[in-house]
C-alpha positions in Angstrom: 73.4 133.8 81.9 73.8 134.0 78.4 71.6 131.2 77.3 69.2 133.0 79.4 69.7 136.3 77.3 70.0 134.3 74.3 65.6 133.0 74.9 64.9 136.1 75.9 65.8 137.4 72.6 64.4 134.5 70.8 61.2 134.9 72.6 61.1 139.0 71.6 61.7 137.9 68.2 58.8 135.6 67.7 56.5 137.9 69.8 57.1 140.5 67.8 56.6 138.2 64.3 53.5 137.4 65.6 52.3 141.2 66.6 53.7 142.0 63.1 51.4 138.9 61.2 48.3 140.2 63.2 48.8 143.8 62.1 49.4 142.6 58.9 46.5 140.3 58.8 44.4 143.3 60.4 44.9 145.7 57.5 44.3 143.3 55.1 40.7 143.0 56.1 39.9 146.9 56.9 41.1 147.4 52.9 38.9 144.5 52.2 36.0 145.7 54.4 36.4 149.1 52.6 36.3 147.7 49.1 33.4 146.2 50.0 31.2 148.6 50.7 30.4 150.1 47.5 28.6 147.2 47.8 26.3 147.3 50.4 23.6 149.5 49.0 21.4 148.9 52.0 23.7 150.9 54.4 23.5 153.8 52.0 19.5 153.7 52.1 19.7 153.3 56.1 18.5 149.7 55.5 21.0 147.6 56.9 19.2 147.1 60.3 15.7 146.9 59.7 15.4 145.9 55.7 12.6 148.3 55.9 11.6 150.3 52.2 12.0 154.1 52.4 10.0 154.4 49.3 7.0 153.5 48.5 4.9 155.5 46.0 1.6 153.2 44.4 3.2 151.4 41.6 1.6 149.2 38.9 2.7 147.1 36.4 0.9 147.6 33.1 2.1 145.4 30.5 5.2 142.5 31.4 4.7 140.5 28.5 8.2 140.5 26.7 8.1 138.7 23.0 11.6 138.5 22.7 12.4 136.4 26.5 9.7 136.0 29.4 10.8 137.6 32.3 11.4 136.0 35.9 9.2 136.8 38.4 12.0 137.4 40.7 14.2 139.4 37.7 11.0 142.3 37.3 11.1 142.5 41.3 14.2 143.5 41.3 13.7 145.6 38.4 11.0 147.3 40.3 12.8 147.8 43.4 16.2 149.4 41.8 14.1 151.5 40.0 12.6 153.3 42.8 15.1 153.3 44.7 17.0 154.9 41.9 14.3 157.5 42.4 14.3 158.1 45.8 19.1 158.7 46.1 18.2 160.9 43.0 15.1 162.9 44.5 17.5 162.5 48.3 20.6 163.9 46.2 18.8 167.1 45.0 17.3 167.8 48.3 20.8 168.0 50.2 23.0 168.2 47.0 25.2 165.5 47.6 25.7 162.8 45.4 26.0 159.8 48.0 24.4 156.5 46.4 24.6 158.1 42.9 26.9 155.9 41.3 24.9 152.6 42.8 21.9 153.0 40.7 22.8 155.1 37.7 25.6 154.4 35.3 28.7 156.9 34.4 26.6 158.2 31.5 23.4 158.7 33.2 24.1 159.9 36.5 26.4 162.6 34.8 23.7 165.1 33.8 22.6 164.5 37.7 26.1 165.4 38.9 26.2 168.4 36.9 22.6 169.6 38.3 24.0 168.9 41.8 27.2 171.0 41.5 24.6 173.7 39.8 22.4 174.2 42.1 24.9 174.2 45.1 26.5 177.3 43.5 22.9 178.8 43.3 22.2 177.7 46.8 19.3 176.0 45.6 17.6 172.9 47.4 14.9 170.4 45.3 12.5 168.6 47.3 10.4 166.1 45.5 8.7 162.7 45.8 7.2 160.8 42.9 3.2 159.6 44.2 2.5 157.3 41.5 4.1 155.1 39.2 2.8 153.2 35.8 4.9 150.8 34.4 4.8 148.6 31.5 8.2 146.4 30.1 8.8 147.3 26.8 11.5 145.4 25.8 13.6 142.7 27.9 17.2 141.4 26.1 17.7 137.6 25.5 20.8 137.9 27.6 19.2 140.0 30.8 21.3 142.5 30.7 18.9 145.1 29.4 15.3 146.1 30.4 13.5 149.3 28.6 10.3 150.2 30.4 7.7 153.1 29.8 6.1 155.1 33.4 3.4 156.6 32.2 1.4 159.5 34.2 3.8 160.1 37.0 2.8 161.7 39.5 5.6 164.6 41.1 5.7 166.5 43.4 8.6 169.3 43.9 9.5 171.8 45.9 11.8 174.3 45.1 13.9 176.3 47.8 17.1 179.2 47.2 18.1 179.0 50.7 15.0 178.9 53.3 13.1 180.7 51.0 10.6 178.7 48.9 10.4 179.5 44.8 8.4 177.1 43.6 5.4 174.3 44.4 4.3 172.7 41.8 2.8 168.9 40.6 2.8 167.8 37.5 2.0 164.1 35.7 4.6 162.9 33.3 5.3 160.5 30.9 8.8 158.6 31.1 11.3 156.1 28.8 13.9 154.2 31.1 16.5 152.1 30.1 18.4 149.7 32.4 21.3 147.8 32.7 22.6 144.7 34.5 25.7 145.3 36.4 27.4 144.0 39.2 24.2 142.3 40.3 22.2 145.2 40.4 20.1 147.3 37.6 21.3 150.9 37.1 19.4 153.5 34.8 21.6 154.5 31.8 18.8 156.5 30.1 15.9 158.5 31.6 14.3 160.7 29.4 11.3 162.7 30.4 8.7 162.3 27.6 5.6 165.2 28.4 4.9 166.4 31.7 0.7 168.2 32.3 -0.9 169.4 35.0 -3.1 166.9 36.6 -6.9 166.4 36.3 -8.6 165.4 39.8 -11.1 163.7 39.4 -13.4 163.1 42.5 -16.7 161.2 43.5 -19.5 162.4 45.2 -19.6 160.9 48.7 -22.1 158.4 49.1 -22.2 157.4 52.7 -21.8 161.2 54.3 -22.0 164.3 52.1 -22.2 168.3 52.0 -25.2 169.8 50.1 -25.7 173.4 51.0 -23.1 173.7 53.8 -24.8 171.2 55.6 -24.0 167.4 56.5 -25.9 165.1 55.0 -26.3 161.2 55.7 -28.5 158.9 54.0 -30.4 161.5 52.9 -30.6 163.4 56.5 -29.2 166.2 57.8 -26.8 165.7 60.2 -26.0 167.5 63.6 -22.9 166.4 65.0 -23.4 166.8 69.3 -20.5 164.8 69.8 -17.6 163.7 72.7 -13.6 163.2 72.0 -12.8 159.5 73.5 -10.6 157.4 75.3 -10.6 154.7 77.3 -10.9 156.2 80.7 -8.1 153.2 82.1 -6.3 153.4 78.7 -6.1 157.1 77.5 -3.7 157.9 74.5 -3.0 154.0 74.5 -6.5 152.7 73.4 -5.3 149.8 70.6 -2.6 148.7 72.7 -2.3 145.3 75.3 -5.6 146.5 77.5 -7.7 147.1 74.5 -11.6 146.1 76.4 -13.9 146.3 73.6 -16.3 145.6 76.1 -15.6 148.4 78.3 -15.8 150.4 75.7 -19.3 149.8 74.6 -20.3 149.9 78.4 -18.8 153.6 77.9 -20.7 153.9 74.5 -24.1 153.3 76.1 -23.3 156.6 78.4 -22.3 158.6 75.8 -25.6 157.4 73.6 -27.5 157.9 76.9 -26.4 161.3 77.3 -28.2 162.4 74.0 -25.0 162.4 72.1 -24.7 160.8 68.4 -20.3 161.2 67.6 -17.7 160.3 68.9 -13.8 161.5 68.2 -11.3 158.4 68.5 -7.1 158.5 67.6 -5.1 156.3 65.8 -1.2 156.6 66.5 0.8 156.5 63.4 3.8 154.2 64.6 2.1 152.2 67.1 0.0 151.2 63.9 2.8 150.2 61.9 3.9 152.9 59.9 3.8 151.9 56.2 2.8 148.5 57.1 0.0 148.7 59.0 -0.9 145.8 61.8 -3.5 143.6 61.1 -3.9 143.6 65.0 -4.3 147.0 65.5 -6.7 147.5 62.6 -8.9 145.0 63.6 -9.2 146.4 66.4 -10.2 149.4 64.8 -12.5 147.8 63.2 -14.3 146.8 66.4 -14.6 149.6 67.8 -16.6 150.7 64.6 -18.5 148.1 64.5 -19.6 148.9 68.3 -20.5 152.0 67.7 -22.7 151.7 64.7 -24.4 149.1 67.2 -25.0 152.3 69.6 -26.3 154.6 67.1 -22.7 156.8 66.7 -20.9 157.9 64.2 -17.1 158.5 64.3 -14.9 161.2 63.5 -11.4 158.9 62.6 -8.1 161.3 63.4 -5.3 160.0 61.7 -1.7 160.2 62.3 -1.5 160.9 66.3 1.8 161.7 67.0 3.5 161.7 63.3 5.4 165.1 62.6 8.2 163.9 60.4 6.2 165.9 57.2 9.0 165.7 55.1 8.8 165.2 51.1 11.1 161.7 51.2 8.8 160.5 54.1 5.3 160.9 52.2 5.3 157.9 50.4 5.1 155.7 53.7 2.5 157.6 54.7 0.8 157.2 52.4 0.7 153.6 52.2 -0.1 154.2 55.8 -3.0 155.8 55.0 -4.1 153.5 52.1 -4.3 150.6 54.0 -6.5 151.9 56.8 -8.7 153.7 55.0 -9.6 151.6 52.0 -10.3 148.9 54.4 -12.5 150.6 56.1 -14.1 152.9 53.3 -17.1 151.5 52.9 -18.0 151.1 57.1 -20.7 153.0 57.9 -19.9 154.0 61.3 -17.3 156.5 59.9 -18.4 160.3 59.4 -15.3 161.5 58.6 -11.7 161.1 58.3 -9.7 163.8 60.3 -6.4 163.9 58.5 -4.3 165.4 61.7 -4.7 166.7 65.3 -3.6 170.2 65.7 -0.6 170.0 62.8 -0.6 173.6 63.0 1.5 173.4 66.1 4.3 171.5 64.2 4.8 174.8 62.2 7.8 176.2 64.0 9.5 172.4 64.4 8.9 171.5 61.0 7.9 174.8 59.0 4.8 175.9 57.9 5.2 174.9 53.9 6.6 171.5 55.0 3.6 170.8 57.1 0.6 172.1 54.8 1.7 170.5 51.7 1.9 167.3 53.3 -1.7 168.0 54.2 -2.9 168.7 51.2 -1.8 165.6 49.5 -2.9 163.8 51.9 -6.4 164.8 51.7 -6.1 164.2 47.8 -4.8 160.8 48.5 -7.8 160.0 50.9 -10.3 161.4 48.8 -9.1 158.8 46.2 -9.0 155.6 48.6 -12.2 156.6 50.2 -14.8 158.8 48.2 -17.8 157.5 50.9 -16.5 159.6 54.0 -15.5 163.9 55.0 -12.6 165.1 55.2 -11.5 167.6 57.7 -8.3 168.9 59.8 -7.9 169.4 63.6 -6.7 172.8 63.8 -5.3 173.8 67.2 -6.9 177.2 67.3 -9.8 179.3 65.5 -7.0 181.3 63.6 -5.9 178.3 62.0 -9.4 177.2 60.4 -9.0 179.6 57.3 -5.8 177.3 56.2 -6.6 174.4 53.3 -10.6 175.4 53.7 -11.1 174.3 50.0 -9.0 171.2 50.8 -11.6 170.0 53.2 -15.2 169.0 53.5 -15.9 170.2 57.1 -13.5 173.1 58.7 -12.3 171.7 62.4 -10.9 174.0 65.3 -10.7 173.6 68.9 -11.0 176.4 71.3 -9.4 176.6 75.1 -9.2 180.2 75.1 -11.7 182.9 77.4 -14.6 182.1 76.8 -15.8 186.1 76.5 -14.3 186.4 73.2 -15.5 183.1 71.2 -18.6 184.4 69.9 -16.4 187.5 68.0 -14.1 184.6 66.7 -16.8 182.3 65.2 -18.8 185.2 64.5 -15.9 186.0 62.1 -14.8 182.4 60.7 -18.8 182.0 60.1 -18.8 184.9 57.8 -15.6 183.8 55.7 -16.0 180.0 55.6 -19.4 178.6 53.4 -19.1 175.2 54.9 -20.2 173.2 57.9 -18.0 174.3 61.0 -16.8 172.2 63.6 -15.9 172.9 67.2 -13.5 169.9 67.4 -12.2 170.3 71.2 -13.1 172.2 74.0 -13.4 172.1 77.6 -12.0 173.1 81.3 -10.3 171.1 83.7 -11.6 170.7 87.0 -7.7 170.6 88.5 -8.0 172.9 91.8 -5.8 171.3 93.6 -1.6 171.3 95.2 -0.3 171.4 91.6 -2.9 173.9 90.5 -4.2 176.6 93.6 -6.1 178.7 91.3 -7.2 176.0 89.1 -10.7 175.9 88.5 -13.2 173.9 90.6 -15.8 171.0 89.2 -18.5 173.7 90.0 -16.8 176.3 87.8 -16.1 173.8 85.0 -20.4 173.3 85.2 -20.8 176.4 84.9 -18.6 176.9 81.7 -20.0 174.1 79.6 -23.6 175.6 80.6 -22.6 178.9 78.8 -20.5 177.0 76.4 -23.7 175.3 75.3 -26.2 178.4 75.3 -23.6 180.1 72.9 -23.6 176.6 70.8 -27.3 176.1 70.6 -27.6 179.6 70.1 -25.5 178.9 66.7 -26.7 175.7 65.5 -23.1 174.6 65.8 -21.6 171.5 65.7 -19.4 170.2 68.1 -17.4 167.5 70.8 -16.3 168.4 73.8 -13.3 167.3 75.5 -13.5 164.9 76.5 -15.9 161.9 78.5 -13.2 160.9 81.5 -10.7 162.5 84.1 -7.7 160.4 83.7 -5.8 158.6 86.7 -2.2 158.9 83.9 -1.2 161.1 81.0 1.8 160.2 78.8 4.8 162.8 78.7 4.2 162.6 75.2 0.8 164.5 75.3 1.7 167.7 77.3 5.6 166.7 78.6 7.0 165.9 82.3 6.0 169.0 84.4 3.9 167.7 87.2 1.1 170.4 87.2 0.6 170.5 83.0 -0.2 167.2 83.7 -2.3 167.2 86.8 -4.6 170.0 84.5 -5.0 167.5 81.1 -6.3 164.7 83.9 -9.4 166.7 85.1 -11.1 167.4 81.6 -13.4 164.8 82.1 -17.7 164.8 82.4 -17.2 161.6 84.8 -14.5 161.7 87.5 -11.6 158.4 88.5 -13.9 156.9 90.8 -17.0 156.7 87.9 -18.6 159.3 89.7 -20.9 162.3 87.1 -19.2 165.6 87.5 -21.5 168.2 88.1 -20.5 169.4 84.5 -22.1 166.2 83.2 -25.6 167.9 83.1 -24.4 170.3 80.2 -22.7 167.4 78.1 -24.9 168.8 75.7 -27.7 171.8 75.3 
């Protein structure tokens, strides 16, 4: 009995050397793990799962020619990359005030005067939201050891925002000249020295559109005045999914023929911002795009592009992807002839509650500034949800968009009055009624009442001399949950828009698909 108790002690004993190793063993790598991860700047950028760059305004190098040591290829990458990413925790630390990544990209001196800016302006419950748009570099001096790297950023372009609580004190942009000093440390190149240099207003500087122009509130092409009698379209077996696995470039130029046939000369096609890509762009997708451009200036139609389907991030630290977004489809495509215009947004007015009204219009009006600079061939306009919207950014834009799915009675006040207050050409972007009389909808309208709307739609339009695309060619057999959510009869009433029915059939409305 008491050798028994005797190896039941010695077995207690080791179990519990064992447990106490293990702990010990345990708590040696959480300190370890924790001491590493000053480290691991990706987690702090929100990089560590998909390596993807959260910045990226245009940047070019100027001048890398360094008497003193050439410098490595790989060396002024990661020059380049610290640098504005150096930007982007400073411009993120100002917008929330918090000084998380600080200490990874500036050193004790520099980041001190940013520290002390932080604490300021969380007493004075103020908020900075900025992006820089442009960068031009040049190396101005490189140390024979590699520790050190001066470089010059010339005409900056900033953007900033100010805020004292939700209330907004300042918009401004400005270009600005900068001196930068870097230093090697710890494997990574932190700013000890930025000093701001001259900051001026900046000088747009625009070209008149070649391809499609505005001469007397009129569209022009080649020399011709333009009417748009156009159609929004989709795929009738793809809608809201055109680019994607089922792309038919062949059924769609069977569909172009109708809507040629029908007397109609534009068309209004989507491209969804993430299924593109994002900041980089698929090759896929835009050649698809590309195709479909191509097929259409084979059936005598021009195309009204709308950018950005389904983007409503808006925020300043986001613009930069967008626009590389934005610069790689357009300049590819700046010089195609199919396209009349570039449509920056469908209906962003409706994102104003969600994402606020400043948010979402400044983001617009850079983003025309930035088109206008990758594509000075095309128009520029913005799909505005409603005709009260159509006043907003007017200067901004080259042809004023709105769609209308209100009464019908009281349109002709409502142009009658944007007409008067807006000297450029006017665009009814959308419009229609949906033919959804049915079990969802009882007192929806029938396909004889939808006739008779587009008949008086187009009396009141030729009437005007306006320009305009209906909504839209097909009735739709699905609708994404995305488009108008999961309620059964919203979506039985967006499948019944159509001019042609699911079976291929002409709707009765089809006779007034234009005046």
């Amino acid at each position: 009995m008491i050798d028994w108790n005797r190896n039941i002690y010695r077995s207690l004993i080791i179990i519990s050397f064992i447990g106490v190793i293990i702990l010990t063993l345990f708590g040696i790598s959480q300190v370890l793990s924790y001491l590493n991860t000053g480290a691991d700047r990706t987690s702090m950028l929100h990089l560590a799962v998909s390596k993807e760059q959260v910045y990226l305004p245009k940047l070019k190098w100027k001048d890398t020619i360094n008497p003193a040591r050439p410098i490595e290829k790989q060396t002024l990458l990661n020059i380049e990359q610290d640098y504005l990413n150096a930007w982007y925790i400073r411009n993120a630390a100002y917008q929330t005030n918090k000084e998380d990544g600080i200490e990874d990209y500036y050193t004790k001196s520099a980041r001190q005067n940013i520290l002390k800016s932080i604490d300021s302006n969380k007493k004075k419950n103020i908020a900075i939201h900025s992006t820089t748009i442009h960068h031009n570099i040049a190396l101005d001096f490189y140390s024979a050891d590699g520790q050190l790297a001066v470089l010059s950023d010339k005409n900056v372009k900033e953007y900033q925002r100010v805020y004292k609580g939700n209330k907004v004190l300042l918009e401004t942009q400005l270009q600005s000249d900068y001196q930068i000093m870097l230093m090697l440390e710890d494997g990574f190149w932190r700013i000890r020295h930025i000093v701001k240099e001259e900051a001026h207003p900046i000088d747009t500087v625009l070209q008149d559109n070649t391809l499609a122009k505005i001469v007397d509130n009129k569209i022009f092409i080649e020399n011709k005045e333009y009417q748009i009698k156009g159609i929004n379209y989709y795929p009738q077996k793809t809608p809201w999914d055109m680019f994607g696995e089922d792309f038919d470039i062949d059924r769609i130029g069977q569909d172009f023929d109708i809507i040629n046939d029908a007397g109609l000369n534009t068309i209004r096609i989507f491209v969804p911002y993430e299924v593109f890509g994002k900041a980089k762009v698929k090759a896929e997708k835009l050649k698809k795009l590309e195709q479909v451009l191509d097929k259409a200036i084979g059936k005598n139609l021009k195309v009204i592009v709308t950018l950005f389907d389904f983007y409503g991030d808006y925020s300043v630290l986001d613009w930069t992807l967008t626009h590389r977004h934005a610069e790689q489809i357009v300049t590819t495509l700046a010089e195609h002839e199919a396209i009349l215009a570039w449509d920056i947004k469908n209906e962003p007015n409706l994102d104003f509650d969600s994402r606020g009204k400043e948010n979402v219009l400044a983001w617009l009006k850079e983003m025309t500034s930035q088109i206008k600079q990758f594509d000075p061939n095309h128009l520029i306009t913005i799909g505005w949800s409603d005709i009260e919207s159509a006043n907003l950014l007017k200067d901004e834009v080259d042809i004023v968009s709105f769609h209308y799915y209100h009464d019908l009675n009281t349109f002709a006040d409502w142009y009658d009055t944007l007409h008067k207050n807006i000297r450029k050409p006017i665009v009814l972007q959308e419009f229609g009624l949906s033919s959804n009389k049915g079990l969802w909808s009882p007192f929806g309208s029938s396909e004889d009442k939808q006739a008779k709307y587009h008949m008086q739609f187009q009396e009141m339009i030729k009437q005007e001399n306006m320009h305009f695309l209906s909504w839209t060619l097909y009735d739709f057999e699905e609708v994404p949950s995305a488009v108008v959510g999961k309620l059964p009869w919203r979506k039985h009433k967006q499948k019944h828009f159509g001019f042609i029915d699911r079976n291929g059939n002409k709707k009765p409305a089809f006779e007034f698909i234009k005046n």
